[in-house]
N, CA, C and O atoms as a GROMACS GRO file, in nm:
protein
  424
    1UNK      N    1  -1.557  -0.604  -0.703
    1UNK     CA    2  -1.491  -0.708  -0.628
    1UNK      C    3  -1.362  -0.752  -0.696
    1UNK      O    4  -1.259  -0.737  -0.629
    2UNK      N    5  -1.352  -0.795  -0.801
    2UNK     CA    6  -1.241  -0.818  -0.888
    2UNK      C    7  -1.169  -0.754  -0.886
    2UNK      O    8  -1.055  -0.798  -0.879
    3UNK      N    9  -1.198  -0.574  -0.893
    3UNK     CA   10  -1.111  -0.444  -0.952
    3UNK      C   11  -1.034  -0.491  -0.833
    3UNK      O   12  -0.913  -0.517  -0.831
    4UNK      N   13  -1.122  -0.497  -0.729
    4UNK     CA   14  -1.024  -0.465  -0.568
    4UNK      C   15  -0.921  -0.563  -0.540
    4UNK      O   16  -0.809  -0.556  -0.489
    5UNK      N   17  -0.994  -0.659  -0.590
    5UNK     CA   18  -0.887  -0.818  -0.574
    5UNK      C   19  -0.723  -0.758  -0.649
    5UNK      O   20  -0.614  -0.729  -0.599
    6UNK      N   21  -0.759  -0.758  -0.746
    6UNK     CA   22  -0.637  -0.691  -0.862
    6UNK      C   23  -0.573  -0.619  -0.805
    6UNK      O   24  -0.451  -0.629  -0.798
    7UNK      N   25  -0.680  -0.480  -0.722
    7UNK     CA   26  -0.573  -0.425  -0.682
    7UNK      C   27  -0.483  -0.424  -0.577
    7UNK      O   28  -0.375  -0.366  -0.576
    8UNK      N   29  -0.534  -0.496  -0.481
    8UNK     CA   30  -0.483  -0.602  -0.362
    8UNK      C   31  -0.339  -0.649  -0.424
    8UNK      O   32  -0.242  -0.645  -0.347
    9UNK      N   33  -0.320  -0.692  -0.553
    9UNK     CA   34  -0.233  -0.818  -0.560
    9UNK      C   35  -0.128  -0.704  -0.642
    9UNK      O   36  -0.008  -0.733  -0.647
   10UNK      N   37  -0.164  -0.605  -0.691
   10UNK     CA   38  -0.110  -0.487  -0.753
   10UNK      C   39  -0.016  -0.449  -0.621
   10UNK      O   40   0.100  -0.492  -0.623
   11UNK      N   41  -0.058  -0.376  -0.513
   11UNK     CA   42  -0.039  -0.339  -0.428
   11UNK      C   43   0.065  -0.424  -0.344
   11UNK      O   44   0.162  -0.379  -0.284
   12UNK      N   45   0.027  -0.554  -0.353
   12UNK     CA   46   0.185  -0.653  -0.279
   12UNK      C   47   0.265  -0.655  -0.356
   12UNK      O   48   0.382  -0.658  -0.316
   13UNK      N   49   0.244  -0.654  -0.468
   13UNK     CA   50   0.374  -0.712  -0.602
   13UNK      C   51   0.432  -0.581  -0.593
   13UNK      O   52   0.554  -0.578  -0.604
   14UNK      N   53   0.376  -0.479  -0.577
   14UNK     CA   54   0.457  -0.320  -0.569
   14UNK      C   55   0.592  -0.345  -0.475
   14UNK      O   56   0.712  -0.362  -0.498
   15UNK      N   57   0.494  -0.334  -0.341
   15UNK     CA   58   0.597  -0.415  -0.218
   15UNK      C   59   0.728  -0.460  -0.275
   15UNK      O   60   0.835  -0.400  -0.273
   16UNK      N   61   0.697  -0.592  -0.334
   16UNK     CA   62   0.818  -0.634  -0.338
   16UNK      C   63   0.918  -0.589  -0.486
   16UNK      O   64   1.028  -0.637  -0.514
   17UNK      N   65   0.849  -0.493  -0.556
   17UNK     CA   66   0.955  -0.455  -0.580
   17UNK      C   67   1.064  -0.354  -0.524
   17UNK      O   68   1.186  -0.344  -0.540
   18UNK      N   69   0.976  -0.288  -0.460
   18UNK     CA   70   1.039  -0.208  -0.359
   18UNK      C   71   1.182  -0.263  -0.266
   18UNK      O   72   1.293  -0.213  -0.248
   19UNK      N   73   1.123  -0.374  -0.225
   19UNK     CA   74   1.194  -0.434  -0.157
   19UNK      C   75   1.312  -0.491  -0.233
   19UNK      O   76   1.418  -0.519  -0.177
   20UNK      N   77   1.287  -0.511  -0.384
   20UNK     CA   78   1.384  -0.570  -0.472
   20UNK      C   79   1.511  -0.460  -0.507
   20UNK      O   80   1.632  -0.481  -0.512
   21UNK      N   81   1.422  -0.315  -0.531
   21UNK     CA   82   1.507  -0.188  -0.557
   21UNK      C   83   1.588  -0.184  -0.445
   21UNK      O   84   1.711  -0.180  -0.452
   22UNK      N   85   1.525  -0.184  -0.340
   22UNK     CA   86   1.593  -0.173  -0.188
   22UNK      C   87   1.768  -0.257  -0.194
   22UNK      O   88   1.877  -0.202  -0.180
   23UNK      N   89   1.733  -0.422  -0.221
   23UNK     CA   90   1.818  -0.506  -0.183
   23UNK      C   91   1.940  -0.512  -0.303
   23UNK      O   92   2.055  -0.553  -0.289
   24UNK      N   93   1.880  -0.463  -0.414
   24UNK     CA   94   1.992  -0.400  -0.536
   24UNK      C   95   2.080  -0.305  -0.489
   24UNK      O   96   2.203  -0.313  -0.497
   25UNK      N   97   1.990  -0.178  -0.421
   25UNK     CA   98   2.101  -0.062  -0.403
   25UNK      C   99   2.169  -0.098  -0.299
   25UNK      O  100   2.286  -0.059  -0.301
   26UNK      N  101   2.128  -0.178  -0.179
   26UNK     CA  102   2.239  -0.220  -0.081
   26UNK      C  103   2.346  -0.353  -0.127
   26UNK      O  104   2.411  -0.420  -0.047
   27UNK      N  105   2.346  -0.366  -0.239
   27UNK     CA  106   2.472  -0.464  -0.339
   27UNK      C  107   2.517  -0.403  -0.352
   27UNK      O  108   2.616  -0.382  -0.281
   28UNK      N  109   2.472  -0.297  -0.481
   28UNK     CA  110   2.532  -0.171  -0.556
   28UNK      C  111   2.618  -0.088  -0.428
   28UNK      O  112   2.740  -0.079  -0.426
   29UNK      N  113   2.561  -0.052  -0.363
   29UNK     CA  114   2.626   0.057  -0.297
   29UNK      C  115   2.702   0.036  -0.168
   29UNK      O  116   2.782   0.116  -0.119
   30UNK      N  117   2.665  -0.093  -0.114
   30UNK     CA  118   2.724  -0.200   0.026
   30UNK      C  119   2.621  -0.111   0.182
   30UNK      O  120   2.630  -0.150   0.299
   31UNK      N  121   2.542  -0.003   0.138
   31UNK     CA  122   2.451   0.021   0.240
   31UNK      C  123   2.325   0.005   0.234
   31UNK      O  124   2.298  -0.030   0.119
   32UNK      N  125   2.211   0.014   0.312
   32UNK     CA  126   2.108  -0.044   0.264
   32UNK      C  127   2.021   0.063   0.367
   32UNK      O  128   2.027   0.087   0.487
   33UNK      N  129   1.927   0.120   0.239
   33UNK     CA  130   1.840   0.238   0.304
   33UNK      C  131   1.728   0.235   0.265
   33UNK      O  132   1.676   0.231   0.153
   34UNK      N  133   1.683   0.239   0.387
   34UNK     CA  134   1.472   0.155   0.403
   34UNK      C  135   1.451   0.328   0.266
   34UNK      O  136   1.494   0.443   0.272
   35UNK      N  137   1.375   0.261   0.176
   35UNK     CA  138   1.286   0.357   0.112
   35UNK      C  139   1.170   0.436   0.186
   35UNK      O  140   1.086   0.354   0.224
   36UNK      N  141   1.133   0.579   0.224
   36UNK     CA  142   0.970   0.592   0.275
   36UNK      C  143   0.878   0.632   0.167
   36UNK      O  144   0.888   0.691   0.059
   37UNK      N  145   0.780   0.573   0.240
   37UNK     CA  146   0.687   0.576   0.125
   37UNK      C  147   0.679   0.763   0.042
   37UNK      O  148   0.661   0.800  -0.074
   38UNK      N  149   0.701   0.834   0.165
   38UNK     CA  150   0.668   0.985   0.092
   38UNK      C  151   0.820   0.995  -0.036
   38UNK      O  152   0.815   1.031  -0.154
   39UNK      N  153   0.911   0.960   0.022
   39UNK     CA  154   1.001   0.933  -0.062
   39UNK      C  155   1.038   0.865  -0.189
   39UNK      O  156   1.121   0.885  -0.277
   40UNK      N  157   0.914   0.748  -0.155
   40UNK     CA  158   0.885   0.707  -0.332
   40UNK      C  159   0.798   0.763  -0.385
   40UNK      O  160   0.805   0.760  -0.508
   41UNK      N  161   0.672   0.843  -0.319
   41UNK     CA  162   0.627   0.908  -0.397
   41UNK      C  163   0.661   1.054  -0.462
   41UNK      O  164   0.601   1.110  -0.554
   42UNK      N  165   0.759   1.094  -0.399
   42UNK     CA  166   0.796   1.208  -0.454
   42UNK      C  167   0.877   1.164  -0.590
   42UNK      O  168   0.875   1.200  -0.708
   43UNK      N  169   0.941   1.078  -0.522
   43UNK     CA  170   1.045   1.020  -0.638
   43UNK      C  171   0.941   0.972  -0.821
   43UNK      O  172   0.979   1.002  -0.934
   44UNK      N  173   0.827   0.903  -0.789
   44UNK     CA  174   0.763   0.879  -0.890
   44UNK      C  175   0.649   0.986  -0.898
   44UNK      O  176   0.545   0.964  -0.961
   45UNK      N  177   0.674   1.104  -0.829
   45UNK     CA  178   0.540   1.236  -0.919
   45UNK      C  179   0.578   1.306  -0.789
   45UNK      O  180   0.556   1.261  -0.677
   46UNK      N  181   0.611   1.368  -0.805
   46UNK     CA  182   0.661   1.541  -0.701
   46UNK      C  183   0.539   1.607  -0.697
   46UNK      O  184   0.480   1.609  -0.588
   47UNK      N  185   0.486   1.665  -0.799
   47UNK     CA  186   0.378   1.718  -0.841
   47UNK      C  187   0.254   1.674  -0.772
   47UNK      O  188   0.184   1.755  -0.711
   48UNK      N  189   0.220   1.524  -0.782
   48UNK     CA  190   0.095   1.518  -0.710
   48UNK      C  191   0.075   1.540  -0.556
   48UNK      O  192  -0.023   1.580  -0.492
   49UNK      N  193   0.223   1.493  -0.509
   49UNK     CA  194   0.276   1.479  -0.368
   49UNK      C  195   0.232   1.619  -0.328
   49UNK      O  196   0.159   1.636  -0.230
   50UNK      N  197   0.266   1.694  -0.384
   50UNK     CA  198   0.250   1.865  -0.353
   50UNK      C  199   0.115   1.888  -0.370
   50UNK      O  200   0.052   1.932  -0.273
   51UNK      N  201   0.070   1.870  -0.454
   51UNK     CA  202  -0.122   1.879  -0.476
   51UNK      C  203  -0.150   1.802  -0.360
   51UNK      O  204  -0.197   1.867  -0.267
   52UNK      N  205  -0.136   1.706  -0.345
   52UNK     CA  206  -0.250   1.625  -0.225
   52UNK      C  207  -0.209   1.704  -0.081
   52UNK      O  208  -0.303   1.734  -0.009
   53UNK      N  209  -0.060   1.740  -0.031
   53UNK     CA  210  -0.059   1.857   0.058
   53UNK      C  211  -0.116   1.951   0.082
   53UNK      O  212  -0.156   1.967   0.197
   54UNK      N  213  -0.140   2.042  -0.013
   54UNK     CA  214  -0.155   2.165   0.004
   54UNK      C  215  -0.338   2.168  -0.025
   54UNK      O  216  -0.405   2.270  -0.009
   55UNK      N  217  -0.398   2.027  -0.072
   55UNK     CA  218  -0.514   2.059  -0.066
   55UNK      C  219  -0.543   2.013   0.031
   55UNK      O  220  -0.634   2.086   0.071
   56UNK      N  221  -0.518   1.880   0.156
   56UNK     CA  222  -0.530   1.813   0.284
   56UNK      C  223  -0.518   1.939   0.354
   56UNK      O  224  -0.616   1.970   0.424
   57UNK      N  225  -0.434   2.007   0.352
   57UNK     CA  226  -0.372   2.134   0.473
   57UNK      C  227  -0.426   2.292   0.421
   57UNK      O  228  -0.402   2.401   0.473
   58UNK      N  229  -0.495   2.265   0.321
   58UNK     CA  230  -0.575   2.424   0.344
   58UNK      C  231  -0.724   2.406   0.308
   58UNK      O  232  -0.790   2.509   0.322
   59UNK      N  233  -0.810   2.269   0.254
   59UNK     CA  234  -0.894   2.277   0.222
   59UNK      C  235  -0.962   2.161   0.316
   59UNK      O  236  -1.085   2.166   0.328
   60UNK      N  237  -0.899   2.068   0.376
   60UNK     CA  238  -0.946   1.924   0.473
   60UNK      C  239  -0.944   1.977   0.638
   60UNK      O  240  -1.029   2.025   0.714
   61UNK      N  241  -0.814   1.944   0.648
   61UNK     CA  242  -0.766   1.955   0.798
   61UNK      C  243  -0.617   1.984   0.817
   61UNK      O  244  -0.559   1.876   0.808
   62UNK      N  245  -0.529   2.086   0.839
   62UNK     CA  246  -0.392   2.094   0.847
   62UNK      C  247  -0.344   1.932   0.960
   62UNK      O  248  -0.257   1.848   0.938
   63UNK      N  249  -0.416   1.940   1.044
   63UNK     CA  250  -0.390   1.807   1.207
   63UNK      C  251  -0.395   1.718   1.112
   63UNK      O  252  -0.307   1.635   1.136
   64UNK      N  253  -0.458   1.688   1.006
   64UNK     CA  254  -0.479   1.558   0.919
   64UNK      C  255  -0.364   1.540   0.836
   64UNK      O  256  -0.341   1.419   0.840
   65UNK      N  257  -0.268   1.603   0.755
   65UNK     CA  258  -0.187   1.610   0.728
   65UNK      C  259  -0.042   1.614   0.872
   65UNK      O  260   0.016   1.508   0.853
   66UNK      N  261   0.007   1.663   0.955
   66UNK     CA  262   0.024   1.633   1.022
   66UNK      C  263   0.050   1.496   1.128
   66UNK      O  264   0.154   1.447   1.170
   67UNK      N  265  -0.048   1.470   1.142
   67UNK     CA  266  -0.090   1.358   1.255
   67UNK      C  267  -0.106   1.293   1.188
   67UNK      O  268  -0.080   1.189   1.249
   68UNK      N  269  -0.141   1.259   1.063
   68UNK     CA  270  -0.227   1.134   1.006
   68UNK      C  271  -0.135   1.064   0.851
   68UNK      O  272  -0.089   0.951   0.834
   69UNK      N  273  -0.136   1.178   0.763
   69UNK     CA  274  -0.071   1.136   0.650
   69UNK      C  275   0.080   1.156   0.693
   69UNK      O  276   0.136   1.046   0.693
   70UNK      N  277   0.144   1.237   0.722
   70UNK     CA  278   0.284   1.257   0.684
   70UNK      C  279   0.343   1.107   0.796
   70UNK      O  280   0.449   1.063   0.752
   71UNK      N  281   0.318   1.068   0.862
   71UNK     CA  282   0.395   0.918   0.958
   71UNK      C  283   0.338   0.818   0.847
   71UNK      O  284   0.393   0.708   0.843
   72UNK      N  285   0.265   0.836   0.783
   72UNK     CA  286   0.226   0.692   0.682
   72UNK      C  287   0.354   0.725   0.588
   72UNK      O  288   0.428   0.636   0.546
   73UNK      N  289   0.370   0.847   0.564
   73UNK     CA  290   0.439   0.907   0.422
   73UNK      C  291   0.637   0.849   0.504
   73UNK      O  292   0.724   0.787   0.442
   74UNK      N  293   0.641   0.883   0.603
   74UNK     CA  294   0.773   0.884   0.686
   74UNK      C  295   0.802   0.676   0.713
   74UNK      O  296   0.908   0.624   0.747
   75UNK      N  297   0.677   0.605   0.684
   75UNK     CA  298   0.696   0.462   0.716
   75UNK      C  299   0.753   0.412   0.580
   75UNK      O  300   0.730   0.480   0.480
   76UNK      N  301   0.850   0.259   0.570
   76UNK     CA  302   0.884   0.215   0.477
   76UNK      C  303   0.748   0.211   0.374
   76UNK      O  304   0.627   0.204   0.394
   77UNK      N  305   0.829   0.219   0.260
   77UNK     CA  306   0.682   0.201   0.116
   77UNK      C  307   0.655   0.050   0.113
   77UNK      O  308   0.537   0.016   0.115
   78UNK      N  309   0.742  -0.037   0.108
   78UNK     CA  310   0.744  -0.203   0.146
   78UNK      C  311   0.631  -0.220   0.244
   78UNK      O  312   0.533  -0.266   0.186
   79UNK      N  313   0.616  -0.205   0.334
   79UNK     CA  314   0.495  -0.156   0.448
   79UNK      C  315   0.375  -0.171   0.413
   79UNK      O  316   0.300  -0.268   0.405
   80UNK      N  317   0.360  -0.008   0.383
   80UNK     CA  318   0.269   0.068   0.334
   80UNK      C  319   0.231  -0.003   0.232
   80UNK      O  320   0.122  -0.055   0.256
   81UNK      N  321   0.272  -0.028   0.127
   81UNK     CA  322   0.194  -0.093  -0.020
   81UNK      C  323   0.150  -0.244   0.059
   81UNK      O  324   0.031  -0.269   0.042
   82UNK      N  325   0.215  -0.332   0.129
   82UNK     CA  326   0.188  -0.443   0.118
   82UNK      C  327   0.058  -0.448   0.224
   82UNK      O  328  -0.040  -0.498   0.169
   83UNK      N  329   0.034  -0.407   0.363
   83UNK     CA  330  -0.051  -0.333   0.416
   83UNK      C  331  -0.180  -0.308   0.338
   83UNK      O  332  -0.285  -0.372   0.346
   84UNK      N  333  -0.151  -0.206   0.265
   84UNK     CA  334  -0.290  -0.150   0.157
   84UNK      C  335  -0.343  -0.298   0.079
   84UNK      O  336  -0.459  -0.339   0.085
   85UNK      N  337  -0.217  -0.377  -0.004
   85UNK     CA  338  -0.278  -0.505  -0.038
   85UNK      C  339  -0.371  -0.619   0.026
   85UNK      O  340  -0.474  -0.675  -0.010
   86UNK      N  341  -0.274  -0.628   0.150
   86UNK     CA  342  -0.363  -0.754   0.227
   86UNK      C  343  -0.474  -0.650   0.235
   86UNK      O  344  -0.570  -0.686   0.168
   87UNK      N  345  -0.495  -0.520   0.300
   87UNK     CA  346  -0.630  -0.496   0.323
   87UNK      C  347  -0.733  -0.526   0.178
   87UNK      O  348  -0.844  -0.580   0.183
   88UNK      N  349  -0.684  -0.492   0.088
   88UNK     CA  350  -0.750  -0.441  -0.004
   88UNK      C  351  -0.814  -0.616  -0.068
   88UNK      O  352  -0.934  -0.630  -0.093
   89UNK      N  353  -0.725  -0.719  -0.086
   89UNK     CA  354  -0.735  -0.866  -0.080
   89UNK      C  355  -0.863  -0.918   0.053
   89UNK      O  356  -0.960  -0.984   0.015
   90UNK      N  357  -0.853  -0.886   0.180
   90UNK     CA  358  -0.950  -0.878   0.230
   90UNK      C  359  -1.082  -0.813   0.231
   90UNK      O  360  -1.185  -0.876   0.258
   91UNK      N  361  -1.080  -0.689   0.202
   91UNK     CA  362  -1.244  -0.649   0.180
   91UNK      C  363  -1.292  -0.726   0.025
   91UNK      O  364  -1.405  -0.773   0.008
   92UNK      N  365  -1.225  -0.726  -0.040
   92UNK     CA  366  -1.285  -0.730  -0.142
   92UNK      C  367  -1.283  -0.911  -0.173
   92UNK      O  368  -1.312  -0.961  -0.282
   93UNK      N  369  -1.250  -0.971  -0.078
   93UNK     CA  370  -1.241  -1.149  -0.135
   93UNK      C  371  -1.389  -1.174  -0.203
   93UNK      O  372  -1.482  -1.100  -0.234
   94UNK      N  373  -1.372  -1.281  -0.209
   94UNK     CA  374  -1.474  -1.400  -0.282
   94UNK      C  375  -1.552  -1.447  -0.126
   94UNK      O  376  -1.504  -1.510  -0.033
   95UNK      N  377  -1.719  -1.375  -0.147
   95UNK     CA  378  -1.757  -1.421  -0.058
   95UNK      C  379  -1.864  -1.517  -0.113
   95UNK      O  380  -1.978  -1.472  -0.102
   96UNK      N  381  -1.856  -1.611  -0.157
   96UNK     CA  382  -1.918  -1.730  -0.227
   96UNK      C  383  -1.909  -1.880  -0.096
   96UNK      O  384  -1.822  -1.956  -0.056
   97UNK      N  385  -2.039  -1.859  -0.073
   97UNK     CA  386  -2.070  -1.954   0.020
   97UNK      C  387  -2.079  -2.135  -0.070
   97UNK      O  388  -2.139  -2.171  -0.172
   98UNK      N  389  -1.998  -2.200   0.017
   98UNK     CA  390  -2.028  -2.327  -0.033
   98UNK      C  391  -2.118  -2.400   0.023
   98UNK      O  392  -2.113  -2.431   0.142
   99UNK      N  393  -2.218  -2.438  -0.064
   99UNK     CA  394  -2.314  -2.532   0.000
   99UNK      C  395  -2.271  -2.711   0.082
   99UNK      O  396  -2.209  -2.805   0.033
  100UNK      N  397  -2.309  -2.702   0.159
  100UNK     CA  398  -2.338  -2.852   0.252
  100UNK      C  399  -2.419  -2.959   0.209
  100UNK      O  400  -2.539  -2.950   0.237
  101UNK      N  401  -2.374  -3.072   0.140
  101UNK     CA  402  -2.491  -3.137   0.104
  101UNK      C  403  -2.526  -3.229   0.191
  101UNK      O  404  -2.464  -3.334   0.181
  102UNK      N  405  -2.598  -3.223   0.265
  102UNK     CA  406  -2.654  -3.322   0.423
  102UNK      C  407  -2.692  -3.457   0.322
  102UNK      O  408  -2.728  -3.456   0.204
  103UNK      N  409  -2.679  -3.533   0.384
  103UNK     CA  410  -2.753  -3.667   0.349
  103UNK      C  411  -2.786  -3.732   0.451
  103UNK      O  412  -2.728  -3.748   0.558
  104UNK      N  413  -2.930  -3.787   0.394
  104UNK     CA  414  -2.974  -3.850   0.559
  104UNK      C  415  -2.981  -3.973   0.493
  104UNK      O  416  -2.983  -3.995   0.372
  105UNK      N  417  -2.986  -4.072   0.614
  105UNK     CA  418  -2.985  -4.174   0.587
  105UNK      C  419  -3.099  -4.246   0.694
  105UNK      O  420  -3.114  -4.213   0.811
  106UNK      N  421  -3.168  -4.345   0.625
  106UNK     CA  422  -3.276  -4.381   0.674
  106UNK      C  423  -3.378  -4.482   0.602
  106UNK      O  424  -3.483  -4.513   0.658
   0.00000   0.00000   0.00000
């Protein structure tokens, strides 16, 4: 429950740095170009990007790669990470019930 919480909050703070790199290079450079997520991940490991392909598309489902991963990979990473957080912040909350203390009176 915790790990997930963490990684929930891992996962938004990513976001915004993304969004921070984003709003630097459109200072720096006076244009401003949405990051995609396949694009940051290539950018931070080429290598795995290529492993998780080629094992989705010859050992899973080629349509799954296709249809499924590569439009997540083609959407902003800002998105995508912050997305994965709230979900990940939701399954995993604090489900700690608070008790009701009734009082009767009589």
């Amino acid at each position: 429950m915790l790990f997930g919480r963490i990684l929930g909050w891992l996962l938004i703070l990513c976001a915004f740095l993304v969004v921070a790199m984003e709003a630097y290079a459109w200072l720096d450079q006076g244009t401003y170009h949405i990051m995609a997520t396949g694009e940051l991940w290539y950018r931070e490991s080429p290598n795995s990007l290529n492993l998780v392909q080629a094992v989705v598309q010859r050992y899973i489902a080629a349509f799954l790669w296709d249809y499924g991963i590569r439009p997540v990979l083609l959407m902003p990473a800002w998105l995508v990470l912050g997305v994965l957080g709230i979900l990940f912040l939701l399954i995993f909350r604090s489900r700690t019930r608070r008790r009701r203390h009734h009082s009767s009176f009589g």
